[in-house]
PDB file of N, H, CA, C and O in Angstrom:
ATOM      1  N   UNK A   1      99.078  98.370 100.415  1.00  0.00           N
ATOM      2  CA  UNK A   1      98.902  99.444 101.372  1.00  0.00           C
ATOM      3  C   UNK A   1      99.957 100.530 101.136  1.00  0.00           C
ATOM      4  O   UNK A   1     101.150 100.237 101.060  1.00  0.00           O
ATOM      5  N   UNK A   2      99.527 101.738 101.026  1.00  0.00           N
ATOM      6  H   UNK A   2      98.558 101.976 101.088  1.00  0.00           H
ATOM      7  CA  UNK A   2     100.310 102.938 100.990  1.00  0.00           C
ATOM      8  C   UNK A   2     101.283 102.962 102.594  1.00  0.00           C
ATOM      9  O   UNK A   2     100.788 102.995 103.721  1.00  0.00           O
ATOM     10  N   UNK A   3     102.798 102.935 102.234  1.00  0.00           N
ATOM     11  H   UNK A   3     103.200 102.908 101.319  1.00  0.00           H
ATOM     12  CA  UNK A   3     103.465 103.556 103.260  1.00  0.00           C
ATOM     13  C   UNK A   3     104.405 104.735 103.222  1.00  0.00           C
ATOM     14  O   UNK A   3     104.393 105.273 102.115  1.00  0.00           O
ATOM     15  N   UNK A   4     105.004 105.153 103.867  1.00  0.00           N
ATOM     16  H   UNK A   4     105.014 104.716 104.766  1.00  0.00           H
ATOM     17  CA  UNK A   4     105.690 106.542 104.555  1.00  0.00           C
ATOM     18  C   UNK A   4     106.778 106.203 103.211  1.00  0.00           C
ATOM     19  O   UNK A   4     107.071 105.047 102.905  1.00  0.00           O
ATOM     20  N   UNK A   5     107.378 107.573 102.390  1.00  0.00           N
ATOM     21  H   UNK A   5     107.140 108.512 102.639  1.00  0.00           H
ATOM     22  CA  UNK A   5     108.444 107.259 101.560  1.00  0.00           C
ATOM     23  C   UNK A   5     107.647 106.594  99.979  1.00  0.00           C
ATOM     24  O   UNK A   5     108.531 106.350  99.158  1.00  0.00           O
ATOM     25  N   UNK A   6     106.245 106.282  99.449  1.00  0.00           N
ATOM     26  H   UNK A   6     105.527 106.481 100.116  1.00  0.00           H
ATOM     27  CA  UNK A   6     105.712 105.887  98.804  1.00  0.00           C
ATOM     28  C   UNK A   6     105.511 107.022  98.100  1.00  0.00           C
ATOM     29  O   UNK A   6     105.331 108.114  98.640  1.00  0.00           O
ATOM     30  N   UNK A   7     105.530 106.829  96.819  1.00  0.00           N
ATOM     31  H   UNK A   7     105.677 105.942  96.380  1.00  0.00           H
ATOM     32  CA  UNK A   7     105.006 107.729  95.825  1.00  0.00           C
ATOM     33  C   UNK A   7     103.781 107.355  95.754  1.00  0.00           C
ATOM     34  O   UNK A   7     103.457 106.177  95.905  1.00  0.00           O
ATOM     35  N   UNK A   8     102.588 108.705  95.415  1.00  0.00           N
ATOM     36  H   UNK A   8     102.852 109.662  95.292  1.00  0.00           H
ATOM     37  CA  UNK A   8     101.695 108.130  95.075  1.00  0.00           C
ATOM     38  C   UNK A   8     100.871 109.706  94.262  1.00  0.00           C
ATOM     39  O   UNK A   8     101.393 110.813  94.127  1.00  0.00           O
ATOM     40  N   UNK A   9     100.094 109.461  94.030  1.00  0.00           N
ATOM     41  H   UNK A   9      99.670 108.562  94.139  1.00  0.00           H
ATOM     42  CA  UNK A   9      98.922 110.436  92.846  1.00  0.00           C
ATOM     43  C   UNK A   9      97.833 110.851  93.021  1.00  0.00           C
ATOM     44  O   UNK A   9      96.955 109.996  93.140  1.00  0.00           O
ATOM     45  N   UNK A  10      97.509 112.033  93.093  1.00  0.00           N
ATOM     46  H   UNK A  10      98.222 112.727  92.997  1.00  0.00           H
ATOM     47  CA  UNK A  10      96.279 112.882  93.913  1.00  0.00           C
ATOM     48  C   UNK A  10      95.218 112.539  92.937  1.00  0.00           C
ATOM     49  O   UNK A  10      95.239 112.789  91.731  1.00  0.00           O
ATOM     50  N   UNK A  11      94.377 111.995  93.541  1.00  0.00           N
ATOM     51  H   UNK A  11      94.359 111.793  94.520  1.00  0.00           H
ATOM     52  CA  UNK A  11      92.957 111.796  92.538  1.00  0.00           C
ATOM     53  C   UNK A  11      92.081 112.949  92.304  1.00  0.00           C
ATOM     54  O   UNK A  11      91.228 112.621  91.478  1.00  0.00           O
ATOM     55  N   UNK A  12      91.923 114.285  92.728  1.00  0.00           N
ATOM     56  H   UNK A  12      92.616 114.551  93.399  1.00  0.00           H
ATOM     57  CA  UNK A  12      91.506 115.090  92.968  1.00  0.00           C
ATOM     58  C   UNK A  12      91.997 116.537  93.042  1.00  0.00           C
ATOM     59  O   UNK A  12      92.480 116.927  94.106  1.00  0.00           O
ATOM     60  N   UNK A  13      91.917 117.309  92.064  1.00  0.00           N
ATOM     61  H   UNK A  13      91.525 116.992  91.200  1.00  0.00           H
ATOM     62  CA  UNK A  13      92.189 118.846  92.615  1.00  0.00           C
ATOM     63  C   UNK A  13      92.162 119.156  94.050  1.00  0.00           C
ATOM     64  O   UNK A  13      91.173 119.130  94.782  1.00  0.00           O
ATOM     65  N   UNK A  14      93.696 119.535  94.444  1.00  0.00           N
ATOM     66  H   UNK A  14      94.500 119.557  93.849  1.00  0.00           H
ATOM     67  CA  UNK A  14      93.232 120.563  95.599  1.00  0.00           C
ATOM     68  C   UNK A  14      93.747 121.957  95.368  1.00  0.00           C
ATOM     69  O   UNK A  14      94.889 122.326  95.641  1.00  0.00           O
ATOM     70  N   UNK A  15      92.317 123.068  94.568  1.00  0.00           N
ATOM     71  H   UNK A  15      91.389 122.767  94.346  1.00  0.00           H
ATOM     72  CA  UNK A  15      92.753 124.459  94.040  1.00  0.00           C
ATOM     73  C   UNK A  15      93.811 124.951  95.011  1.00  0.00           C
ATOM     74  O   UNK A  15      94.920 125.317  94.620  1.00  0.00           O
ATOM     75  N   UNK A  16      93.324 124.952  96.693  1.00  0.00           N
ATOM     76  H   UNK A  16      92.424 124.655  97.010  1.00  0.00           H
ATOM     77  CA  UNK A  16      94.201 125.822  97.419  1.00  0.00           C
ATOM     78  C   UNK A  16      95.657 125.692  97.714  1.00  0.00           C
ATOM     79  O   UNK A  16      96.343 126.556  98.259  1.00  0.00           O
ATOM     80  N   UNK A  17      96.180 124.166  97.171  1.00  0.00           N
ATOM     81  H   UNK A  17      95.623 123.464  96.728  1.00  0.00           H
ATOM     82  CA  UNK A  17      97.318 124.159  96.810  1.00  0.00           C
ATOM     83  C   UNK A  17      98.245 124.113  95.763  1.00  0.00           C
ATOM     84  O   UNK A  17      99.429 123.803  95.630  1.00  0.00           O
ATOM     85  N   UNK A  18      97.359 124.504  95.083  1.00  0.00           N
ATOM     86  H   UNK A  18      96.397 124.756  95.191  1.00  0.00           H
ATOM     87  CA  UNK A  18      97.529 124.697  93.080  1.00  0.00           C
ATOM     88  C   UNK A  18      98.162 123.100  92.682  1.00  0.00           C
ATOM     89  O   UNK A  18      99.170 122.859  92.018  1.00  0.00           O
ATOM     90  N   UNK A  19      97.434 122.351  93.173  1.00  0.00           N
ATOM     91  H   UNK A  19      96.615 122.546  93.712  1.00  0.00           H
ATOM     92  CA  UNK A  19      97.775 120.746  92.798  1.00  0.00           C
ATOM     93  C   UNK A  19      96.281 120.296  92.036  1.00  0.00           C
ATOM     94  O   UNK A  19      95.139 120.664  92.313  1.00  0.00           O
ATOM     95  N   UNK A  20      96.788 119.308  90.916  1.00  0.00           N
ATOM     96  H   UNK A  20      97.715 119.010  90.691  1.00  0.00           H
ATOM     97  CA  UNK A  20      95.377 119.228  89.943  1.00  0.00           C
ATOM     98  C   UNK A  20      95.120 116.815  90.158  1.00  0.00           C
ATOM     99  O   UNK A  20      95.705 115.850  90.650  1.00  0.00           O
ATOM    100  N   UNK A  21      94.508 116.982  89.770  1.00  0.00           N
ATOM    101  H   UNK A  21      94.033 117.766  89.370  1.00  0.00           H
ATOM    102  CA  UNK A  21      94.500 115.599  89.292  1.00  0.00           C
ATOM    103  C   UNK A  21      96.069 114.958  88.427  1.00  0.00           C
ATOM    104  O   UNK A  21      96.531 115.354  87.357  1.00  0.00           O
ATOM    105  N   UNK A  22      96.642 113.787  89.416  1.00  0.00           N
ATOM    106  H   UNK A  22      96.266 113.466  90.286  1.00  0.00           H
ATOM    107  CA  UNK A  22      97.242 113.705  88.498  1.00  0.00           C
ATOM    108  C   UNK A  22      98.673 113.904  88.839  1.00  0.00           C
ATOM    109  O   UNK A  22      99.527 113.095  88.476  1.00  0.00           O
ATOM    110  N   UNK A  23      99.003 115.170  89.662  1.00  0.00           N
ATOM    111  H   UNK A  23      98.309 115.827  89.957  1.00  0.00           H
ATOM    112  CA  UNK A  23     100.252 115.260  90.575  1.00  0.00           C
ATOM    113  C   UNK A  23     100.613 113.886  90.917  1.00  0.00           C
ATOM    114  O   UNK A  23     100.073 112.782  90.978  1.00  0.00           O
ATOM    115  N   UNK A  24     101.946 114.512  91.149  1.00  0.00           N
ATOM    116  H   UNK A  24     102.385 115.409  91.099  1.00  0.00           H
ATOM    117  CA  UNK A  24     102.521 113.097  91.856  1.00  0.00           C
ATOM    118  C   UNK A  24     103.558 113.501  93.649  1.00  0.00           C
ATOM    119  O   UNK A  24     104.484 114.304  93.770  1.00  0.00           O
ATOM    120  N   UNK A  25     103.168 112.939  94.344  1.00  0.00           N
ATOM    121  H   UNK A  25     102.416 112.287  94.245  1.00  0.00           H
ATOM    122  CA  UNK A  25     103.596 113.520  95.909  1.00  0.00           C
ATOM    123  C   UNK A  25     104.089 111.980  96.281  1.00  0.00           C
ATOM    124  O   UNK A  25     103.691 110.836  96.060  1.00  0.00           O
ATOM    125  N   UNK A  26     105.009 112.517  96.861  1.00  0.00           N
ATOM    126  H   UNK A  26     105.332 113.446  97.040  1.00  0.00           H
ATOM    127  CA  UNK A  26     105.675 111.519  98.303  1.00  0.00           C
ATOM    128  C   UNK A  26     105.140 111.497  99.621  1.00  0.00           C
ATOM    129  O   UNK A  26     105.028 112.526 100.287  1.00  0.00           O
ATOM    130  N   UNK A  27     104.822 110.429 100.004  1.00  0.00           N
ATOM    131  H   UNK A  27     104.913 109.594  99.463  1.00  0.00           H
ATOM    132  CA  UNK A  27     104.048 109.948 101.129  1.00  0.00           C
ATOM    133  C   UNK A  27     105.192 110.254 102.527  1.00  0.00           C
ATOM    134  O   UNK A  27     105.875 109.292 102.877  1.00  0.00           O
ATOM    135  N   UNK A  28     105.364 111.606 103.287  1.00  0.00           N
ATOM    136  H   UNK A  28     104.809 112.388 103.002  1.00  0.00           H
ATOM    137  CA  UNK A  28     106.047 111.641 104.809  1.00  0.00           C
ATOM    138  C   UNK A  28     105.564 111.049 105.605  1.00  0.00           C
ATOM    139  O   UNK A  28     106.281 110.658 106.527  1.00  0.00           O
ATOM    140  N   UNK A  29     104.217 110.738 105.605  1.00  0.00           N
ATOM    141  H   UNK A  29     103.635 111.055 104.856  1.00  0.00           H
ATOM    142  CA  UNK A  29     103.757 110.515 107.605  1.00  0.00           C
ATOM    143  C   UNK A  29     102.309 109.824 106.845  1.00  0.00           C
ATOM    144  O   UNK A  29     101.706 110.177 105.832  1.00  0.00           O
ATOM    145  N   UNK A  30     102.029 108.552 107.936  1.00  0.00           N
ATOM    146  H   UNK A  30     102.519 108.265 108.759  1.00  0.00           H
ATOM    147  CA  UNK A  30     100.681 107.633 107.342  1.00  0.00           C
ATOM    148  C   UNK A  30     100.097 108.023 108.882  1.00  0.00           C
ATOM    149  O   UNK A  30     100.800 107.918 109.886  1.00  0.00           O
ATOM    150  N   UNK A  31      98.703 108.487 108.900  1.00  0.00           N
ATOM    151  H   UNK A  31      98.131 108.572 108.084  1.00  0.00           H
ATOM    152  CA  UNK A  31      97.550 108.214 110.051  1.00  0.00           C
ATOM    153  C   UNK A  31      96.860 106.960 109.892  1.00  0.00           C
ATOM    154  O   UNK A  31      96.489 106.434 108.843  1.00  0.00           O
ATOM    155  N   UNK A  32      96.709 106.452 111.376  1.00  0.00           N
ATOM    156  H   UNK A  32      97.011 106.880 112.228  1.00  0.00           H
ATOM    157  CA  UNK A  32      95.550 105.199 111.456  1.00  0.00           C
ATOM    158  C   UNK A  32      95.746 104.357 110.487  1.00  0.00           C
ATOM    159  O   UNK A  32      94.703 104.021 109.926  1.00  0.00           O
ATOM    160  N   UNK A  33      96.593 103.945 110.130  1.00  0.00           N
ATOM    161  H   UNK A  33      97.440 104.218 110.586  1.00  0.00           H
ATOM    162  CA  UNK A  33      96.682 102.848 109.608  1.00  0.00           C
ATOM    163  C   UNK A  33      96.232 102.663 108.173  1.00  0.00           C
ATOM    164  O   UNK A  33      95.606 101.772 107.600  1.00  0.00           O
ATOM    165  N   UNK A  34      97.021 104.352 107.611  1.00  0.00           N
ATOM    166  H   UNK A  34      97.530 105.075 108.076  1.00  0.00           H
ATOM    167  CA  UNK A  34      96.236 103.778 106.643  1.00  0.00           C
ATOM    168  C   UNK A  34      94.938 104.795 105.947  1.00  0.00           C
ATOM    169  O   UNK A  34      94.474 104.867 104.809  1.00  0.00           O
ATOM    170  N   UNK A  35      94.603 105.575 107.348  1.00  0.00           N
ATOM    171  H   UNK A  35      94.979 105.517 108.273  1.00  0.00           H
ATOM    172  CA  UNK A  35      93.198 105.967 106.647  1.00  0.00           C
ATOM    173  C   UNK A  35      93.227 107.858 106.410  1.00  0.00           C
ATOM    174  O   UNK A  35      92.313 108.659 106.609  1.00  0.00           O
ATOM    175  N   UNK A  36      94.372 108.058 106.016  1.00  0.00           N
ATOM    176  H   UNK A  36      95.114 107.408 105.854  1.00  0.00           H
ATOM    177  CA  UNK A  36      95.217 109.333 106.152  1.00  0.00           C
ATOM    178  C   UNK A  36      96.550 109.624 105.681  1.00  0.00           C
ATOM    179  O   UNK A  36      97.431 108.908 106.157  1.00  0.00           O
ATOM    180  N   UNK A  37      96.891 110.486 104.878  1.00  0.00           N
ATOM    181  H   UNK A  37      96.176 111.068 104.491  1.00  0.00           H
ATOM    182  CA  UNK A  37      98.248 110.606 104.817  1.00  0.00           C
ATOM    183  C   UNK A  37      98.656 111.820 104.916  1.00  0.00           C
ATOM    184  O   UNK A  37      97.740 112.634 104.800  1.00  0.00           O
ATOM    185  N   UNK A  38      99.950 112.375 105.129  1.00  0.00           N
ATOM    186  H   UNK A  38     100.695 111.714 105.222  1.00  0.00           H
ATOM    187  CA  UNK A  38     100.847 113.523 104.314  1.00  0.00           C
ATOM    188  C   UNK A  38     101.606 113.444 103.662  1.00  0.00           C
ATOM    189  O   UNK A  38     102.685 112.851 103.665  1.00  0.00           O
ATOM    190  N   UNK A  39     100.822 114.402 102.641  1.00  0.00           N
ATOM    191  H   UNK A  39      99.945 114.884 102.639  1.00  0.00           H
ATOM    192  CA  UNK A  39     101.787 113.537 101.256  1.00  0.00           C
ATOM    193  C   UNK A  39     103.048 115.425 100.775  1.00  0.00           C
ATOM    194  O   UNK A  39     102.541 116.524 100.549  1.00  0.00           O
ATOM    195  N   UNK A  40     103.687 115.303 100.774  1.00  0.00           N
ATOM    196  H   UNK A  40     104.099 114.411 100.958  1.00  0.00           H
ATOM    197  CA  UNK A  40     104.711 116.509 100.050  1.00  0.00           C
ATOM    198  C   UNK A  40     104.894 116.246  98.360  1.00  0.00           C
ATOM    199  O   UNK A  40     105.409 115.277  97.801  1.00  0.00           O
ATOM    200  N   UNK A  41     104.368 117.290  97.850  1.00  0.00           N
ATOM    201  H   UNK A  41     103.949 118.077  98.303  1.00  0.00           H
ATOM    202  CA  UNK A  41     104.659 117.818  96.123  1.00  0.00           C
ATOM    203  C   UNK A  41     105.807 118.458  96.342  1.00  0.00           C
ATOM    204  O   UNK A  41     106.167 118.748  97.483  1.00  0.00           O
ATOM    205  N   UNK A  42     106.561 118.770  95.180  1.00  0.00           N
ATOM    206  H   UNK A  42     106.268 118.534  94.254  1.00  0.00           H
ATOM    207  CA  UNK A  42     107.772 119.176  94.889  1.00  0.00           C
ATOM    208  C   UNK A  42     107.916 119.072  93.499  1.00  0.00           C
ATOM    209  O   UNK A  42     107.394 118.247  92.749  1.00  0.00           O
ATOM    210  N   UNK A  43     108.642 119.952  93.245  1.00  0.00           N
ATOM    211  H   UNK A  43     109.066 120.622  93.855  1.00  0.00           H
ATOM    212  CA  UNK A  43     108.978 120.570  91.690  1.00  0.00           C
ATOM    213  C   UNK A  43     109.802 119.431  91.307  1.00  0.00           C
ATOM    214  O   UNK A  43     110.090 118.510  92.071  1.00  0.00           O
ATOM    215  N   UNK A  44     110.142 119.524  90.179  1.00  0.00           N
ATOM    216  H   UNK A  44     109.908 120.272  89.559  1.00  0.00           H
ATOM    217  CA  UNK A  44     111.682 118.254  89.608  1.00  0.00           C
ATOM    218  C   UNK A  44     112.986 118.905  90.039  1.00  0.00           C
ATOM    219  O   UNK A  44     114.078 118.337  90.069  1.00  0.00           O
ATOM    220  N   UNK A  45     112.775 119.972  90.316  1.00  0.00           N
ATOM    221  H   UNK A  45     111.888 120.433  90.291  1.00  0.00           H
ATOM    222  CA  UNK A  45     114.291 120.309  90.986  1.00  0.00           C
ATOM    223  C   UNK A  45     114.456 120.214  92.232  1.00  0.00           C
ATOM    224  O   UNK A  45     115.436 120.627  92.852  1.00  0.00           O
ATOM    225  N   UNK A  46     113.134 119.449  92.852  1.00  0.00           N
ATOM    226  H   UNK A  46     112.338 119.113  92.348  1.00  0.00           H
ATOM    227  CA  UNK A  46     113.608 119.260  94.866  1.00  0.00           C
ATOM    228  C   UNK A  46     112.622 120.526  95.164  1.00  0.00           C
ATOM    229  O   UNK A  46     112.126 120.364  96.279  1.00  0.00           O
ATOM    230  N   UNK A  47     112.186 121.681  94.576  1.00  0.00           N
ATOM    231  H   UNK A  47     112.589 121.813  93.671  1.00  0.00           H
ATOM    232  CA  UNK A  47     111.665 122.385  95.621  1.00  0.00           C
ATOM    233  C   UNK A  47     110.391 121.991  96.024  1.00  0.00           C
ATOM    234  O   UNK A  47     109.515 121.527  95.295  1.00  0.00           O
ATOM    235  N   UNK A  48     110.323 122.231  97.402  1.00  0.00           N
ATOM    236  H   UNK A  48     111.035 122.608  97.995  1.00  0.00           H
ATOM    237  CA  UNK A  48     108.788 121.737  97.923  1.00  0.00           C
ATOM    238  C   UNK A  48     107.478 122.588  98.120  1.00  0.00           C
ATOM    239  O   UNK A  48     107.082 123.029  99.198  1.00  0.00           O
ATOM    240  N   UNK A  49     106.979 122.716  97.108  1.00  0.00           N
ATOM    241  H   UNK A  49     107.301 122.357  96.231  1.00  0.00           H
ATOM    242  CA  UNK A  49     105.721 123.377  96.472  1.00  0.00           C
ATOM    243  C   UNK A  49     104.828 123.411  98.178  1.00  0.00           C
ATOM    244  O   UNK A  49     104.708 124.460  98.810  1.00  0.00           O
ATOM    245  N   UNK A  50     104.243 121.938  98.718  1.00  0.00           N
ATOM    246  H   UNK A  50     104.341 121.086  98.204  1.00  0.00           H
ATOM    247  CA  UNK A  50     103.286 121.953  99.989  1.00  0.00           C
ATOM    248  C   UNK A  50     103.296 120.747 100.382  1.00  0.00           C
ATOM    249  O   UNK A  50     103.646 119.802  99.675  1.00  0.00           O
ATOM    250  N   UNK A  51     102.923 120.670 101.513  1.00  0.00           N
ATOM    251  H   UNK A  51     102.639 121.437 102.088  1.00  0.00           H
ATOM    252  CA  UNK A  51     102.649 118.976 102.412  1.00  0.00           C
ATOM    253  C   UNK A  51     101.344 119.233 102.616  1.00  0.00           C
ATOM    254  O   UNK A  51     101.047 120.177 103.347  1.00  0.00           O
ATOM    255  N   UNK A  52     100.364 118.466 102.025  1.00  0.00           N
ATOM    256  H   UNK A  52     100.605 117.699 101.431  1.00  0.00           H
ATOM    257  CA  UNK A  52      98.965 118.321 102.509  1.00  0.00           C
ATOM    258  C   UNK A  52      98.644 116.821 103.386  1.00  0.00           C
ATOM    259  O   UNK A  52      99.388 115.910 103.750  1.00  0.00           O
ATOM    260  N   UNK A  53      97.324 117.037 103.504  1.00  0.00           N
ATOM    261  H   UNK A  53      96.720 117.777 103.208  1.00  0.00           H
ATOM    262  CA  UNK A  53      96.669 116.143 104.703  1.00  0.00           C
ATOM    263  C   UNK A  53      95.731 115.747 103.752  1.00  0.00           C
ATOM    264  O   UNK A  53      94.952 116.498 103.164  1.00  0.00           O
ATOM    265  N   UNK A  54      95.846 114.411 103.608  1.00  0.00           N
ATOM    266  H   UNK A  54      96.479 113.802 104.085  1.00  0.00           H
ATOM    267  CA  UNK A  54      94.682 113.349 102.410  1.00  0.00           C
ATOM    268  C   UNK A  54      94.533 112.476 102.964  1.00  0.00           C
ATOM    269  O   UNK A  54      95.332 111.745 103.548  1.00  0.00           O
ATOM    270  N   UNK A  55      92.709 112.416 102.766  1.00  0.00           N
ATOM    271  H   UNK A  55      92.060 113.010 102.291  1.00  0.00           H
ATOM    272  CA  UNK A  55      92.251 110.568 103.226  1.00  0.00           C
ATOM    273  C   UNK A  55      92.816 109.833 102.386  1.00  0.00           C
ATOM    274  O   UNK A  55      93.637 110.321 101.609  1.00  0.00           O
ATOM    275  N   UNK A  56      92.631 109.060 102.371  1.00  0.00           N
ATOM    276  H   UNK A  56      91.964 108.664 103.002  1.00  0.00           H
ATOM    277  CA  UNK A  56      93.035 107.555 101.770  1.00  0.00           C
ATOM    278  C   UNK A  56      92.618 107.464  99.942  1.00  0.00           C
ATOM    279  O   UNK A  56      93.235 106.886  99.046  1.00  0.00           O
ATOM    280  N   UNK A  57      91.171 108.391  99.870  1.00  0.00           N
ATOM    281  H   UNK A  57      90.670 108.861 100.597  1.00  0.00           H
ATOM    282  CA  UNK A  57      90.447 108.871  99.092  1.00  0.00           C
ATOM    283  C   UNK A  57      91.260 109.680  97.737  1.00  0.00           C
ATOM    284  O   UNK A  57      91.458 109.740  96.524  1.00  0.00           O
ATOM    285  N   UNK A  58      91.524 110.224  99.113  1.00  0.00           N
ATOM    286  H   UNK A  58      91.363 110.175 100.099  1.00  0.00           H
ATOM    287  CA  UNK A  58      92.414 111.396  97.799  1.00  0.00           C
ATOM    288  C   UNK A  58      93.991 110.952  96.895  1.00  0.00           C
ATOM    289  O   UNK A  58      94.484 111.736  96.084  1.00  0.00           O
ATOM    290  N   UNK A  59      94.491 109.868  97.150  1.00  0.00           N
ATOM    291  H   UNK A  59      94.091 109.231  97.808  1.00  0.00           H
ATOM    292  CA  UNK A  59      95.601 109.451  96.839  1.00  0.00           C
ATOM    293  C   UNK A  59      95.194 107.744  96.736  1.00  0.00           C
ATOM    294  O   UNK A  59      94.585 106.944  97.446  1.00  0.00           O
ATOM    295  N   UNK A  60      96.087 107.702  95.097  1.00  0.00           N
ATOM    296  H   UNK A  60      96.581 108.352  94.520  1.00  0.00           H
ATOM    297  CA  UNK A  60      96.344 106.234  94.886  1.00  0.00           C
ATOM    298  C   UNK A  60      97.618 105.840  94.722  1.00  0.00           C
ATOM    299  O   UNK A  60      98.596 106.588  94.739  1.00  0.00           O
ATOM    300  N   UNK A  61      97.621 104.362  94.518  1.00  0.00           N
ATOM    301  H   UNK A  61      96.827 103.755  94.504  1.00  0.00           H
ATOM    302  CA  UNK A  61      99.657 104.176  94.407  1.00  0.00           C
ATOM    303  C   UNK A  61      99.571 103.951  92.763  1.00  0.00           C
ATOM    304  O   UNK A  61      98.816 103.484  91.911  1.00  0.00           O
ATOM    305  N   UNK A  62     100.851 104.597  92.900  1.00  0.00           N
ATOM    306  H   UNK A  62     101.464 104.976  93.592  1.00  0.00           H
ATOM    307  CA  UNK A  62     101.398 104.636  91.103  1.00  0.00           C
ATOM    308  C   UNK A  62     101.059 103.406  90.615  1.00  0.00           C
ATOM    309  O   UNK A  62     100.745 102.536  91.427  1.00  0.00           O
ATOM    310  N   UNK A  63     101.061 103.121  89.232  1.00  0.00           N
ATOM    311  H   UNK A  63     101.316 103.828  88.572  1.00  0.00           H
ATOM    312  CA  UNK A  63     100.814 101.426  88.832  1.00  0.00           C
ATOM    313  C   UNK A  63     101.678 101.679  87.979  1.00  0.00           C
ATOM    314  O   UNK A  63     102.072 102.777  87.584  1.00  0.00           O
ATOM    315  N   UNK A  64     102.064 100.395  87.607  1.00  0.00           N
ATOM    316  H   UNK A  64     101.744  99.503  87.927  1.00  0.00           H
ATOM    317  CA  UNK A  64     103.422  99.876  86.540  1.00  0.00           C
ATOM    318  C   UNK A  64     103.600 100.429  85.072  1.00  0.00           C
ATOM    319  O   UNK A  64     104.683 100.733  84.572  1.00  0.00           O
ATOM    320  N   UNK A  65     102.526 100.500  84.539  1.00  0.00           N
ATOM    321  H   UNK A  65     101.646 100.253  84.945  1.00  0.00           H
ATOM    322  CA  UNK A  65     102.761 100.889  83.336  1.00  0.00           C
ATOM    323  C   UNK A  65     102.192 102.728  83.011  1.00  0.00           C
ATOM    324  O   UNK A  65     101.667 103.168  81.988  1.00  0.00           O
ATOM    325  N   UNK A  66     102.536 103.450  84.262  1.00  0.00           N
ATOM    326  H   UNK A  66     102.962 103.093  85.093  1.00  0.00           H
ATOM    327  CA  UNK A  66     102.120 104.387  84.127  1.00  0.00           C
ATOM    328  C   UNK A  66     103.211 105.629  83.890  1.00  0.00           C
ATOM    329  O   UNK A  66     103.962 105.642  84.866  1.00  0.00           O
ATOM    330  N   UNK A  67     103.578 106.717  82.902  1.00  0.00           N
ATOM    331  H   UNK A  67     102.968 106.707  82.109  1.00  0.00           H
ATOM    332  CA  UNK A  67     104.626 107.643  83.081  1.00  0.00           C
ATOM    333  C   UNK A  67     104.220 109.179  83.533  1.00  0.00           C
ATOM    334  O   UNK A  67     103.102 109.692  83.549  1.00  0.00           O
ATOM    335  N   UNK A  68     105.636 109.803  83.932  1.00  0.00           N
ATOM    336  H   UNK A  68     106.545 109.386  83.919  1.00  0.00           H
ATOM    337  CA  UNK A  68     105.042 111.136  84.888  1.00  0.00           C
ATOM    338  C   UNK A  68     104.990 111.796  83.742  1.00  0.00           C
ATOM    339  O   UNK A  68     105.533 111.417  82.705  1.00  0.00           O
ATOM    340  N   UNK A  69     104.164 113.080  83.914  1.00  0.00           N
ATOM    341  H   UNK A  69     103.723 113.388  84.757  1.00  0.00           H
ATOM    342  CA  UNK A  69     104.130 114.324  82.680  1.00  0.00           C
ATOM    343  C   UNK A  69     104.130 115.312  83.879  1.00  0.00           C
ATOM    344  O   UNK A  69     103.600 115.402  84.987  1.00  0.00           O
ATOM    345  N   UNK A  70     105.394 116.329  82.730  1.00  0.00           N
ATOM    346  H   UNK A  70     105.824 116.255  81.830  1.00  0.00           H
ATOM    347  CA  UNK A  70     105.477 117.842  83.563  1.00  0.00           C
ATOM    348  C   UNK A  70     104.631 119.291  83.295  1.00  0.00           C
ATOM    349  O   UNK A  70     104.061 119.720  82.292  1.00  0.00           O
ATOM    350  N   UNK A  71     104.750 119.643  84.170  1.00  0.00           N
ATOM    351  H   UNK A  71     105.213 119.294  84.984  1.00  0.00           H
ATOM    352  CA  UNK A  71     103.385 120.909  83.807  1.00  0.00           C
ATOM    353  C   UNK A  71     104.261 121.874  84.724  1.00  0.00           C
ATOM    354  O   UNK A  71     105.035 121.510  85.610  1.00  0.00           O
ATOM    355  N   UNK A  72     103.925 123.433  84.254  1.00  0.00           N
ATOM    356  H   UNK A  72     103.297 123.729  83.534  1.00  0.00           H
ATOM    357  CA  UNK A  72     104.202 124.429  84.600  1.00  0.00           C
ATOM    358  C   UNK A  72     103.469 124.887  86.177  1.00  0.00           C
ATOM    359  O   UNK A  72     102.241 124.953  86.123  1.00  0.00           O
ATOM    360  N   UNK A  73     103.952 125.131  87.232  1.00  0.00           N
ATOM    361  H   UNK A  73     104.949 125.078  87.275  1.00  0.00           H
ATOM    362  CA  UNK A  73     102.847 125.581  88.233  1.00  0.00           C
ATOM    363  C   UNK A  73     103.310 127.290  88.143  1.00  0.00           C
ATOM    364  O   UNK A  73     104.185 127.900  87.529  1.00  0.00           O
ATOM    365  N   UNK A  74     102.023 127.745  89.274  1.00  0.00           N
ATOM    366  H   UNK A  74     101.312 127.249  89.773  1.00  0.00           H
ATOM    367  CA  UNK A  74     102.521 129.296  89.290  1.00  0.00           C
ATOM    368  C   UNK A  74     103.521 129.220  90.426  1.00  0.00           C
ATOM    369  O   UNK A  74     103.789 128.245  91.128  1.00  0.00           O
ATOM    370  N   UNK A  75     103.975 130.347  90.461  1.00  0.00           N
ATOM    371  H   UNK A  75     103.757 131.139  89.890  1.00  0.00           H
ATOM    372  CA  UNK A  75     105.586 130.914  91.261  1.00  0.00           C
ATOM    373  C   UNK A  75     104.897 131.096  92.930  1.00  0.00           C
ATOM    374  O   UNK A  75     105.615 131.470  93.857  1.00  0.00           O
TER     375      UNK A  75
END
């Protein structure tokens, strides 16, 4: 189960927050148990790009043998 402080990985483009498949966000705040999150993106230097609102759908938890890759966003 995904909790609060969890890294986890957007399965899905969301254009309006210039986040693609694949991002990686920190889990602030879990709804219902579970069936909801807010997850915060952030640059590698700490800045915080957006906090979105994802079902359960839209985010999975990292797995073990997986590594991050960096990509350029716009300003």
């Amino acid at each position: 189960m995904i909790k609060e402080l969890d890294t986890v990985v957007l399965t899905t483009d969301l254009a309006d927050h210039g986040l693609t498949t694949g991002d990686v966000g920190t889990v602030v705040l879990v709804h219902g148990n579970g069936q909801g999150f807010e997850v915060e993106f952030m640059t590698l230097e700490g800045a915080t790009l957006t906090v979105a609102s994802l079902g359960a759908a839209d985010v999975r938890t990292v797995d073990h043998n997986e590594i991050a890759h960096a990509r350029a966003v716009a300003a």
